[in-house]
C-alpha positions as a Markdown table, in Angstrom:
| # | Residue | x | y | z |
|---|---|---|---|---|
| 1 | Unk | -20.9 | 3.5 | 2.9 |
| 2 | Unk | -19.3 | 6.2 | 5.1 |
| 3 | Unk | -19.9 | 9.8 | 4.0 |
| 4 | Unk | -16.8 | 11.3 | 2.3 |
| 5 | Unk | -16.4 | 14.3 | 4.7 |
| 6 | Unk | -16.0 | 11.6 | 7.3 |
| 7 | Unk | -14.2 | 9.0 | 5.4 |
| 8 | Unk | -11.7 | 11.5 | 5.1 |
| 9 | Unk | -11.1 | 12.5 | 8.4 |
| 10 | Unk | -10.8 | 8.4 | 9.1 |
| 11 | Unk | -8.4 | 8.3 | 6.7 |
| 12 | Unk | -6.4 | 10.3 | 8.0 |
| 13 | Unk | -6.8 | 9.4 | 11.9 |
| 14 | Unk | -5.4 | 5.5 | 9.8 |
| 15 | Unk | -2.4 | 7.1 | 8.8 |
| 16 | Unk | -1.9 | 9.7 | 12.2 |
| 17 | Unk | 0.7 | 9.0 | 15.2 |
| 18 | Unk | 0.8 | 9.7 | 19.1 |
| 19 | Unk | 3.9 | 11.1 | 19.8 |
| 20 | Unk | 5.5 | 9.9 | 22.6 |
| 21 | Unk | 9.1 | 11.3 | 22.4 |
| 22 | Unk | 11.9 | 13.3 | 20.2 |
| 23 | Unk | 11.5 | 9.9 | 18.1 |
| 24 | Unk | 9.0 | 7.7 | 19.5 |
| 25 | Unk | 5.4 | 7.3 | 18.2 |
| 26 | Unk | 2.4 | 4.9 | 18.8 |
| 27 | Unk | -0.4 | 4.4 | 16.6 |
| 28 | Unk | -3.6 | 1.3 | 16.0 |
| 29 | Unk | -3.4 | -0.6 | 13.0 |
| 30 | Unk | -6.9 | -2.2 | 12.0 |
| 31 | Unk | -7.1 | -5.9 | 10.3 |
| 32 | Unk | -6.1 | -6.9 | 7.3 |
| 33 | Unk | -6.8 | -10.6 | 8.2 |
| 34 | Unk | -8.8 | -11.4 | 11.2 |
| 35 | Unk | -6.8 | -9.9 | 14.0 |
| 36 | Unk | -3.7 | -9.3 | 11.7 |
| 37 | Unk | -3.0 | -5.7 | 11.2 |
| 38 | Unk | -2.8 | -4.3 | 7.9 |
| 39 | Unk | 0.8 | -4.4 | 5.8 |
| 40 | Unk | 0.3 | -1.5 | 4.2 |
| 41 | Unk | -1.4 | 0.9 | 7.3 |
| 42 | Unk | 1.8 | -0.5 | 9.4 |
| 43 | Unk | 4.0 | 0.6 | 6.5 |
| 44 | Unk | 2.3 | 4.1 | 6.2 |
| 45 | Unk | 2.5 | 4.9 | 10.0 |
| 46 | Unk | 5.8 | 3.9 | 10.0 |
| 47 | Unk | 6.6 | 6.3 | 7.2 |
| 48 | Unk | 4.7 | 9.1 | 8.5 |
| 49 | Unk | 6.9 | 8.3 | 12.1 |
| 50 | Unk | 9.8 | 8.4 | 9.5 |
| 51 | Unk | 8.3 | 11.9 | 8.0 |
| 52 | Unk | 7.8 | 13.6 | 11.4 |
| 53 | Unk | 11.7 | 13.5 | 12.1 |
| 54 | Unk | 12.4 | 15.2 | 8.7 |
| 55 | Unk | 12.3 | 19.3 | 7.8 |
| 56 | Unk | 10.2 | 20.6 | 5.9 |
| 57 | Unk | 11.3 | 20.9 | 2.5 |
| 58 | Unk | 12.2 | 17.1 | 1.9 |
| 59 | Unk | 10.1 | 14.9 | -0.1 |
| 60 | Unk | 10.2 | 10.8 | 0.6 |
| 61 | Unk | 11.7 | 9.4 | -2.6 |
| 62 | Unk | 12.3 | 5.4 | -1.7 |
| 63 | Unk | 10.8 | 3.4 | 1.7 |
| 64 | Unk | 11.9 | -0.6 | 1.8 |
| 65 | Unk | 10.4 | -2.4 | 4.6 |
| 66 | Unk | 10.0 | -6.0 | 5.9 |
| 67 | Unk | 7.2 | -7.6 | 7.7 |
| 68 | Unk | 9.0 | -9.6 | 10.1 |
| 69 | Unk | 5.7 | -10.9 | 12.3 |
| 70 | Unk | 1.8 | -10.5 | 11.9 |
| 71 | Unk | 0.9 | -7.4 | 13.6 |
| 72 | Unk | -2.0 | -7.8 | 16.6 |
| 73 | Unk | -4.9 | -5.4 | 15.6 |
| 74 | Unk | -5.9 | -5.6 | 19.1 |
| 75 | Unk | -2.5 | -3.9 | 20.6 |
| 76 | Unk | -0.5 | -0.3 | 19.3 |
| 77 | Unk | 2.3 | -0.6 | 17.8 |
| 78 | Unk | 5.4 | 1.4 | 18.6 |
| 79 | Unk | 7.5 | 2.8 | 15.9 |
| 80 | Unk | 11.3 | 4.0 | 16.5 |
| 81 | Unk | 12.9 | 6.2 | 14.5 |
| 82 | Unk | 17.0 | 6.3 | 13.7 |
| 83 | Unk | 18.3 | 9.2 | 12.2 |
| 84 | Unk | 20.7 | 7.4 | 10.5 |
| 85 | Unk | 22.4 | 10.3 | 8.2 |
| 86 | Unk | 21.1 | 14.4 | 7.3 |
| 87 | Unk | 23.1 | 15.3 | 4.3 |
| 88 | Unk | 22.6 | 18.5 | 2.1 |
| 89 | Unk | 20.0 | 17.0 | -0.2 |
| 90 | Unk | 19.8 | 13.2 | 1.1 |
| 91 | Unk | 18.4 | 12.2 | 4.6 |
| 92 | Unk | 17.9 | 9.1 | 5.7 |
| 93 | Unk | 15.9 | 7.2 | 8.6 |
| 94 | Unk | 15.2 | 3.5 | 9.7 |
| 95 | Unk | 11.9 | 3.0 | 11.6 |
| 96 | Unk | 11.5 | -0.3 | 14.0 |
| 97 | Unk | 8.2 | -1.1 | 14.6 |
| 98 | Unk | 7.3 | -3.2 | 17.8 |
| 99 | Unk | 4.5 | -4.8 | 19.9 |
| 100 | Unk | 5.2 | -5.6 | 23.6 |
| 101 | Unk | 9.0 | -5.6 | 22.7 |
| 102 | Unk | 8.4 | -8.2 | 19.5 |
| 103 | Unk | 9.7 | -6.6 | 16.2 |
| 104 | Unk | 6.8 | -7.2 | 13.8 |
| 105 | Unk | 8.3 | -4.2 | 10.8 |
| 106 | Unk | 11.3 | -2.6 | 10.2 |
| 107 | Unk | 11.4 | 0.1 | 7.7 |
| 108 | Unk | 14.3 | 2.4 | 5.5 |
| 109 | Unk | 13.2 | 5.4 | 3.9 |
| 110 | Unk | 15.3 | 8.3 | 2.2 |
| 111 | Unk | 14.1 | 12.1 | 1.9 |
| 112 | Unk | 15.4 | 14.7 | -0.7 |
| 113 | Unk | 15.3 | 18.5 | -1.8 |
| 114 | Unk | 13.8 | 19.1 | -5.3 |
| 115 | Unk | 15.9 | 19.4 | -7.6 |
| 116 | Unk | 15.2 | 20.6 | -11.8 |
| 117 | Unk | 16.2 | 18.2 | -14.2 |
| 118 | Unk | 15.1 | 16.6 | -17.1 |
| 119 | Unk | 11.7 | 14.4 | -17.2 |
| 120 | Unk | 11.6 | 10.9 | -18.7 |
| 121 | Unk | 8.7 | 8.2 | -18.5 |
| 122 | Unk | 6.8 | 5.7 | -20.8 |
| 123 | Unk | 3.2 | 6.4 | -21.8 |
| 124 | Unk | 0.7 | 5.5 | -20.0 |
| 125 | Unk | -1.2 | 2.2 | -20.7 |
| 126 | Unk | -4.3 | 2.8 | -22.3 |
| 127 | Unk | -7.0 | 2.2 | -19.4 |
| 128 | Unk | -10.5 | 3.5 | -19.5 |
| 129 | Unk | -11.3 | 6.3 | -16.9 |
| 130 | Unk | -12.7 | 4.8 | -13.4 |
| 131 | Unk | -16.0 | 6.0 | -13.4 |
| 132 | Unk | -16.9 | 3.5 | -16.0 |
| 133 | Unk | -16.5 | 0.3 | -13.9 |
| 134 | Unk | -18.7 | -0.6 | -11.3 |
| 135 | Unk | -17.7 | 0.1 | -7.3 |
| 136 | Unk | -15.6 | -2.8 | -6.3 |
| 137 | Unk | -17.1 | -2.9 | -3.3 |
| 138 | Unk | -20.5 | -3.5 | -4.8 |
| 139 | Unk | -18.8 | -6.8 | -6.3 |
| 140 | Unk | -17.6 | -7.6 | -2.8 |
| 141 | Unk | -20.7 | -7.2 | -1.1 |
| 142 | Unk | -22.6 | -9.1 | -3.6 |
| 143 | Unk | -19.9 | -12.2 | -3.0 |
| 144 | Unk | -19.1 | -11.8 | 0.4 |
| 145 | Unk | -20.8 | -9.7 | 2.2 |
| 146 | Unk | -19.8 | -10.7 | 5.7 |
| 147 | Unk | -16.3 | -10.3 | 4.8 |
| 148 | Unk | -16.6 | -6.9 | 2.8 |
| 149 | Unk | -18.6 | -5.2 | 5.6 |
| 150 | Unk | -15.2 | -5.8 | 8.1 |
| 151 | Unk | -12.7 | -4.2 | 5.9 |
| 152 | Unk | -12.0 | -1.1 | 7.2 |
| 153 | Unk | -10.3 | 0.5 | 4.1 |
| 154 | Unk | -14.1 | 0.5 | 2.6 |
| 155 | Unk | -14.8 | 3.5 | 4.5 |
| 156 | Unk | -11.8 | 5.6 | 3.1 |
| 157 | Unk | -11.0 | 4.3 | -0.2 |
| 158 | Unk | -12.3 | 4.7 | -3.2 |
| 159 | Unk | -11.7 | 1.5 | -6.1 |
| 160 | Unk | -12.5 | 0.5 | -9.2 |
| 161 | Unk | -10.7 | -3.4 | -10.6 |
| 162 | Unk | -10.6 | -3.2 | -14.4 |
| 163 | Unk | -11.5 | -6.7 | -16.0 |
| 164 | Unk | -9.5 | -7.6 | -18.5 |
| 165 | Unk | -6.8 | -5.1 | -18.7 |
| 166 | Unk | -4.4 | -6.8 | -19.9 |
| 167 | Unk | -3.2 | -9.6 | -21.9 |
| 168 | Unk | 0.3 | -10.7 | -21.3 |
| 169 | Unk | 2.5 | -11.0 | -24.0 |
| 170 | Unk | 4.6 | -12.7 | -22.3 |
| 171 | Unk | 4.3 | -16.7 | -21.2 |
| 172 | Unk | 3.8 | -17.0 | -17.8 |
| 173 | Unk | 2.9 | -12.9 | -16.9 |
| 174 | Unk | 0.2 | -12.0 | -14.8 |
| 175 | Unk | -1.2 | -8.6 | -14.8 |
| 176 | Unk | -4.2 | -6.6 | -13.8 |
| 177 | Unk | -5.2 | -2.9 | -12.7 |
| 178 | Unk | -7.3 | -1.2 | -10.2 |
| 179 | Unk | -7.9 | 2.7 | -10.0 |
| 180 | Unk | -7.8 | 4.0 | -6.3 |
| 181 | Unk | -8.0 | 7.4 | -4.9 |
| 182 | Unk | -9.4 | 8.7 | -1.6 |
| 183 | Unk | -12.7 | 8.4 | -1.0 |
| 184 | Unk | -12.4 | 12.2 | 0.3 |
| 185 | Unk | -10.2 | 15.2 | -0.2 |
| 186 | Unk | -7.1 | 15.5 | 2.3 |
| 187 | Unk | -4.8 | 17.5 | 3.8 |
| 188 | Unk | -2.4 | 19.6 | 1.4 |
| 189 | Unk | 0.2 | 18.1 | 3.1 |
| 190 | Unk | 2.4 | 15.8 | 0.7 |
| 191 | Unk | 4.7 | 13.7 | 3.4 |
| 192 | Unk | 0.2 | 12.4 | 3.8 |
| 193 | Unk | -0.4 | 11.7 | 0.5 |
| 194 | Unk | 2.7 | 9.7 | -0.1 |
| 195 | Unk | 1.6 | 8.0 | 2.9 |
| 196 | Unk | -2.3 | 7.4 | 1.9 |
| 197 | Unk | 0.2 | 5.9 | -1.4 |
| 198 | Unk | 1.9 | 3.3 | 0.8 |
| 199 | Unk | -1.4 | 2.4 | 2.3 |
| 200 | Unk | -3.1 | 1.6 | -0.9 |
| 201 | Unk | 0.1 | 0.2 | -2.6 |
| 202 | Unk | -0.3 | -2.9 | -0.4 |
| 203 | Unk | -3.5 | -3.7 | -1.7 |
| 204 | Unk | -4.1 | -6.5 | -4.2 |
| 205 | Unk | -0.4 | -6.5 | -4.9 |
| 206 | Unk | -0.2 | -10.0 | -3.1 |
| 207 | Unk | -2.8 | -11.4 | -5.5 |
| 208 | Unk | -1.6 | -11.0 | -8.3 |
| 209 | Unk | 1.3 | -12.9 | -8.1 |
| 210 | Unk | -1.5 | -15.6 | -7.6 |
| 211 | Unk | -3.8 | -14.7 | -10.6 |
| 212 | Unk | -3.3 | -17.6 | -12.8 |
| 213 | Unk | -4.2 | -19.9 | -9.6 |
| 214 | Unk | -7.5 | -17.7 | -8.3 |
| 215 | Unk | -9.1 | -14.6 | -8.4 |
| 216 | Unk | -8.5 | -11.9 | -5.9 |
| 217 | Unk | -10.6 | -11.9 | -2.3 |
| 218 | Unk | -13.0 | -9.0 | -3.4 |
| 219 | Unk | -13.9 | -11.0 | -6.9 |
| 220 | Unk | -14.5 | -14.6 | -6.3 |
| 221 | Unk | -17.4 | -16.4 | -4.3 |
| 222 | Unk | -15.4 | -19.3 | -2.6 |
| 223 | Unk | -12.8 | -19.6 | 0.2 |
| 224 | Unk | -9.0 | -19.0 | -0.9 |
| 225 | Unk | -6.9 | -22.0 | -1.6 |
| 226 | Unk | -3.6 | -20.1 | -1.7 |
| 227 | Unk | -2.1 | -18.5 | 1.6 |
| 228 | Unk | -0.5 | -14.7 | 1.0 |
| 229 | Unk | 1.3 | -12.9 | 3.3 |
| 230 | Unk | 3.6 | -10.2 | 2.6 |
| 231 | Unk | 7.8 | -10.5 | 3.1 |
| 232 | Unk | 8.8 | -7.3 | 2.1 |
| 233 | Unk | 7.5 | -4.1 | 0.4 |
| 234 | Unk | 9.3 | -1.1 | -1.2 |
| 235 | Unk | 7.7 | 1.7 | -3.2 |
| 236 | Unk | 9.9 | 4.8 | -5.2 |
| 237 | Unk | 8.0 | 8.1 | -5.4 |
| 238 | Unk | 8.9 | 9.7 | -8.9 |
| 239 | Unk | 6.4 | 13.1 | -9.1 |
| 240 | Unk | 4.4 | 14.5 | -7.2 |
| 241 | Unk | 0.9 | 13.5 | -6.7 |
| 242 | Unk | -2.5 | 13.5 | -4.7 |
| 243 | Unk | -3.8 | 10.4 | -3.0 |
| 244 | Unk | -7.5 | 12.0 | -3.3 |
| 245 | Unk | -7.2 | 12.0 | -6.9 |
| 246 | Unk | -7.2 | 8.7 | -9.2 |
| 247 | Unk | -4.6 | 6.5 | -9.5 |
| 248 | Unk | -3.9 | 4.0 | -11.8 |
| 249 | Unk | -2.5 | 0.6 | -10.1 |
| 250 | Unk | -1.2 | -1.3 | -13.0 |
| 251 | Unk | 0.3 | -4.2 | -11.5 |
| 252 | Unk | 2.1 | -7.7 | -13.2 |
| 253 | Unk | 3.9 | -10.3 | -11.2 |
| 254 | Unk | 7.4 | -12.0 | -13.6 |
| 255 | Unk | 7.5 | -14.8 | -11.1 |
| 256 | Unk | 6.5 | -17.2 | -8.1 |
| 257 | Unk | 8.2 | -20.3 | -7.4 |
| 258 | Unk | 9.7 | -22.0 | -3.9 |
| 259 | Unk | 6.8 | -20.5 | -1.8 |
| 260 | Unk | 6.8 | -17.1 | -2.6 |
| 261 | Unk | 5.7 | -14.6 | -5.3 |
| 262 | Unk | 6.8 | -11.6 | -6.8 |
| 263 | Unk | 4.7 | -8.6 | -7.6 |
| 264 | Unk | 5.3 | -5.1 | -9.2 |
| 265 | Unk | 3.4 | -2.1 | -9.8 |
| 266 | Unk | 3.5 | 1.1 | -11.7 |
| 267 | Unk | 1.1 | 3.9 | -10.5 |
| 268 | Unk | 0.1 | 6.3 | -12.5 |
| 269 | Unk | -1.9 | 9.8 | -11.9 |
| 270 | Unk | -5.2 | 10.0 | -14.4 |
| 271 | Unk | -3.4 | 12.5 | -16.7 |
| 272 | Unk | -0.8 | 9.9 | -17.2 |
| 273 | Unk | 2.5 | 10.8 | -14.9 |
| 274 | Unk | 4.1 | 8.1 | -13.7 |
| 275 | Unk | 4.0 | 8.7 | -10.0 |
| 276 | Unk | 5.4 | 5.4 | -8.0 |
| 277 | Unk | 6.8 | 2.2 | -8.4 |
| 278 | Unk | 6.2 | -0.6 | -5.8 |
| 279 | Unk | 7.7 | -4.2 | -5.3 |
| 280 | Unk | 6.7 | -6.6 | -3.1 |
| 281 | Unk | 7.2 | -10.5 | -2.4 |
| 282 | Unk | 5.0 | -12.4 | -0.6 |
| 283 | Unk | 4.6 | -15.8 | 0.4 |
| 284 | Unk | 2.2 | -18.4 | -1.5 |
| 285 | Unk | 1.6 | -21.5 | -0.6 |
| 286 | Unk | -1.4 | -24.2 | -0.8 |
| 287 | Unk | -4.1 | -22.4 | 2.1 |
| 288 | Unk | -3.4 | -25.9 | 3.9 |
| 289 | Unk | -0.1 | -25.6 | 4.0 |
| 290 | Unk | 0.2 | -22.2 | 6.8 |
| 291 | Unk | 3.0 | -22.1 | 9.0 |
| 292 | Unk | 4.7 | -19.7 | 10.7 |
C-alpha cells in the first residue's frame, strides 16, 4: 500500500480543481467501474467547484446531485458553477458537470454561517472501534486481487467492514457498517474534509440496497449478478468533523423494487457525534439485464 504521507497528498490532488475562469473548473475523475469515473469523486469536485465560489466563513450544510451519464475516466470533466442566491446566512450554488458538451452530473448545494443553538441527536449505535477488524482491503486482495489492485481509493482511504452489525428488526431491512477515515492527515481546511465526506459517502451505499441478494464487491469471490449504478445522491452535514479521523458509516436500505434501490446512511465521528446523513437511489437490476 501507498505510504500515508503520500496517500495524503493523493487524496487531496482526487478532490483538487484547475481553475479555468471566475466559475469554471476542470478536474480527472479515476474509475469506479472500468472506464467509468467515480460517483462520489465527481460529486466531491463538484462540491469543492461549488466551495471555491463561497467566502470564507460558510460551511456546506446540504449537496443533492444526479448522475445523469457515466463519466469517461479517460477525459476531464468540466464543472460550472451558478451562483444562484448569497443571502445573509444562506448561499446557494448549482454546479453542471460536463464532458465534451454531454451533461454527465448536475449538483445543488447550500452554504451557511454558524449559528448557536441547541444540540439534539440519537446515541450512537454500539460498534466496536476499527482497529479490531481486519483491513478490508486485505479481504479484497485475498478474493480479488486483480480487481482490488485497480481501485484507486485503496491508496487514500482507510476501511474497515464490520460483519454482522446489525440485525434488522424490521422485515425486509438491510443494514451494515463500515469505518472509514483518511488514510493520512489533511489539510485544516473544512470546505476538504466535507469533501473527502462526499467521496467516501458513495462508497458501498449502492450495495446495500442489494444485501439480501449478494454480498458487496470487496467481500465475495464470484462475479456480481446484480447491476448498480447510482441515480441520485444527497448528503446533510450536521457538525463539524475530520475526514482523517474515523467514521462510522452505518448504512440500511427501507426499500428496492421497480429497478431501483434505496439506501441511507448515518455517519458518525468515533466519539459518537452524528456528523452527516446521506441518501442515495440507485438502480438494481439482474447483471444481464444492463441498459442504458
Amino acid at each position: 500500500m501507498t505510504k500515508a504521507p503520500v496517500a495524503g497528498r493523493e487524496f487531496v490532488g482526487f478532490l483538487s480543481l484547475e481553475r479555468l475562469d471566475r466559475d469554471l473548473f476542470r478536474g480527472w475523475c479515476h474509475d469506479g467501474m472500468p472506464s467509468r469515473a467515480f460517483g462520489g469523486q465527481v460529486a466531491a469536485q463538484a462540491l469543492a467547484a461549488a466551495g471555491q465560489t463561497v467566502p470564507e466563513g460558510r460551511a456546506v450544510h446540504s449537496l443533492h446531485g444526479y448522475f445523469l451519464r457515466a463519466g469517461d475516466s479517460a477525459r476531464p470533466i468540466e464543472y460550472a458553477v451558478e451562483r444562484v442566491r448569497d443571502g445573509g446566512s444562506y448561499l446557494s450554488r448549482r454546479v453542471t458537470a460536463r464532458q465534451e458538451g454531454d451533461i454527465v452530473f448536475t449538483l445543488s448545494s447550500s452554504f451557511k454561517r454558524p449559528e448557536e443553538t441547541g444540540d439534539r441527536q440519537p446515541a450512537m449505535p454500539t460498534t466496536p472501534d476499527p482497529w479490531t477488524f481486519p483491513d478490508l482491503y486485505e479481504i479484497w486482495a485475498g478474493n480479488n486481487p486483480v480487481d482490488c489492485e485497480q481501485a484507486d481509493f485503496c491508496r487514500v482511504l482507510d476501511m474497515r467492514y464490520v460483519p454482522d452489525a446489525a440485525e434488522p428488526n424490521t422485515p425486509g431491512l438491510t443494514e451494515q457498517r463500515l469505518w472509514i477515515r483518511s488514510r493520512a492527515p489533511l489539510p485544516d481546511d473544512p470546505m476538504l474534509h466535507s469533501a473527502a465526506l462526499a467521496y467516501a459517502s458513495d462508497l458501498f451505499l449502492a450495495p446495500a440496497a442489494v444485501l439480501s441478494t449478494e454480498r458487496p464487491r470487496m467481500l465475495r469471490e464470484k462475479p456480481a449478478s446484480v447491476f448498480l449504478t447510482s441515480l441520485d445522491h444527497a448528503v446533510w452535514y450536521h457538525r463539524p468533523f475530520r475526514a482523517d479521523e474515523w467514521m462510522l458509516f452505518a448504512q440500511r436500505s427501507p426499500t428496492a423494487a421497480d429497478g431501483r434501490g434505496l439506501a441511507f446512511a448515518d455517519v458518525w465521528s468515533r466519539d459518537g457525534r452524528l456528523i452527516a446523513h446521506v441518501v442515495q437511489e440507485t438502480v438494481v437490476r439482474p447483471a444481464r439485464a444492463r441498459r442504458t
